[in-house]
C-alpha atoms as a printed R data frame, in Angstrom:
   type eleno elety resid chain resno      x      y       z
1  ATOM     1    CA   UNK     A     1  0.000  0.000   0.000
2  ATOM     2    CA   UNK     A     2  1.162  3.544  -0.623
3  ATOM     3    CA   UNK     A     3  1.648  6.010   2.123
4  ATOM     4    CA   UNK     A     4  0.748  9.967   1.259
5  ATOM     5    CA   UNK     A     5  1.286 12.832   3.898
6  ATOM     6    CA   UNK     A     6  1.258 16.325   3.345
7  ATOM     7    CA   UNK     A     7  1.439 19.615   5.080
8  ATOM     8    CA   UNK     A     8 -1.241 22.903   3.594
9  ATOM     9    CA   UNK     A     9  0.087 25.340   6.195
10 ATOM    10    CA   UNK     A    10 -2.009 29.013   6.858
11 ATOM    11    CA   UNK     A    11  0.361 31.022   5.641
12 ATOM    12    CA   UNK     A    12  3.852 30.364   2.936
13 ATOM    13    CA   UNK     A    13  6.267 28.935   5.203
14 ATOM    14    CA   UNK     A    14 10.326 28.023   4.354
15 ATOM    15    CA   UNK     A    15 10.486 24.948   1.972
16 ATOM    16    CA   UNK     A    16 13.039 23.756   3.984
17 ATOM    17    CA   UNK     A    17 10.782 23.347   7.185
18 ATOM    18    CA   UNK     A    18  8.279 21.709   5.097
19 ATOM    19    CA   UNK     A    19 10.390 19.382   4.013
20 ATOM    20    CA   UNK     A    20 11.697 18.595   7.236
21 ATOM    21    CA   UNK     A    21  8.236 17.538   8.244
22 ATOM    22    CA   UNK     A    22  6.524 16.013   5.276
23 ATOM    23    CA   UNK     A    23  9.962 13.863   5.379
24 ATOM    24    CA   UNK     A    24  9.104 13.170   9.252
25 ATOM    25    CA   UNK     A    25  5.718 12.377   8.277
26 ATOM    26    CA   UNK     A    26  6.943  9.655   5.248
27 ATOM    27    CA   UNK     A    27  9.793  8.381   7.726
28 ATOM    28    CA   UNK     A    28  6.478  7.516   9.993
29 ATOM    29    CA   UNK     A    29  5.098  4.706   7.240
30 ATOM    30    CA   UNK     A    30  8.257  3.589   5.808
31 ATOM    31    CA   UNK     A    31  7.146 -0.143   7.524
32 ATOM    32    CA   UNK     A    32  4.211 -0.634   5.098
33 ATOM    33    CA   UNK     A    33  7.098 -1.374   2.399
34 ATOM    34    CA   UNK     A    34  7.929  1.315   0.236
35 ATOM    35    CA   UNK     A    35 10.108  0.667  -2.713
36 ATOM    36    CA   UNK     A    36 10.966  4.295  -3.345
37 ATOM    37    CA   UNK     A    37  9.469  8.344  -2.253
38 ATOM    38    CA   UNK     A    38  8.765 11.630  -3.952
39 ATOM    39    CA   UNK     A    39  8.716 14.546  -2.493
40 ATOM    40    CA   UNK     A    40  7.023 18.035  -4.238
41 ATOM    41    CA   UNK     A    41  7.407 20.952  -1.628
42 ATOM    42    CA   UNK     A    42  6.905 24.602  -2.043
43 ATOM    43    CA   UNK     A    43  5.962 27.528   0.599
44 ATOM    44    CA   UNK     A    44  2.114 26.972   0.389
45 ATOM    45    CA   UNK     A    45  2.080 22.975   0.344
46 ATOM    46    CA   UNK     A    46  4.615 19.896   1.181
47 ATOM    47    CA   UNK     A    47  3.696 16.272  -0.481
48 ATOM    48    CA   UNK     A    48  5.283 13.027   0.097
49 ATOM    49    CA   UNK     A    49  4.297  9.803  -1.117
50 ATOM    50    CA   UNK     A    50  5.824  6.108  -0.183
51 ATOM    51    CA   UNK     A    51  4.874  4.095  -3.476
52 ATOM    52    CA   UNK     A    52  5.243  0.443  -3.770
53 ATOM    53    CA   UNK     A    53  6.961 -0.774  -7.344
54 ATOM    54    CA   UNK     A    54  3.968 -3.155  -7.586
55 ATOM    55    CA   UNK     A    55  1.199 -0.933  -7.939
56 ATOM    56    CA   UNK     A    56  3.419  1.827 -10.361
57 ATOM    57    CA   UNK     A    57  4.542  1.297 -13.593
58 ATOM    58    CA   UNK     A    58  7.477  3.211 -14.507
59 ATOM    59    CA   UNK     A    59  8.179  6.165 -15.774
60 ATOM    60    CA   UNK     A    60  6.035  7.594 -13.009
61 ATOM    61    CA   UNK     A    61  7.634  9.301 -10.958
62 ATOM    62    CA   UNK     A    62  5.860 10.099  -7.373
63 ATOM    63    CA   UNK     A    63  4.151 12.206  -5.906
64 ATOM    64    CA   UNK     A    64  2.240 13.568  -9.584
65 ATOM    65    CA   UNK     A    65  1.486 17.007 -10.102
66 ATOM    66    CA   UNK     A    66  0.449 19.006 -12.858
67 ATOM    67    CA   UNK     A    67  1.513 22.438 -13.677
């Protein structure tokens, strides 16, 4: 199973704070079995996903985003 956490804070915040805790967050579910993680983290929202290589055919890339 994949593992998503994210952070949508009130206000921008430093990207590098975000990504301190969205990593926390991923660290958190690394036991469910993830064969890789993707991050996507600017000042208004922080992503990270835990996919398994089962469930995701490559070239994906994780976590998706459009622009």
């Amino acid at each position: 199973m994949c593992g998503i956490a994210g952070i949508l804070p009130n206000q921008p915040t430093d990207t590098g704070e975000l990504t301190h805790w969205v990593r926390r967050m991923t660290d958190r579910i690394v036991h469910r079995g993830p064969d890789d993680e993707g991050f996507q983290v600017t000042p208004r929202v922080a992503l990270g996903m835990t996919p398994l290589a089962i469930i995701r055919g490559p070239p994906w890339e994780q976590p998706m985003f459009g622009r």
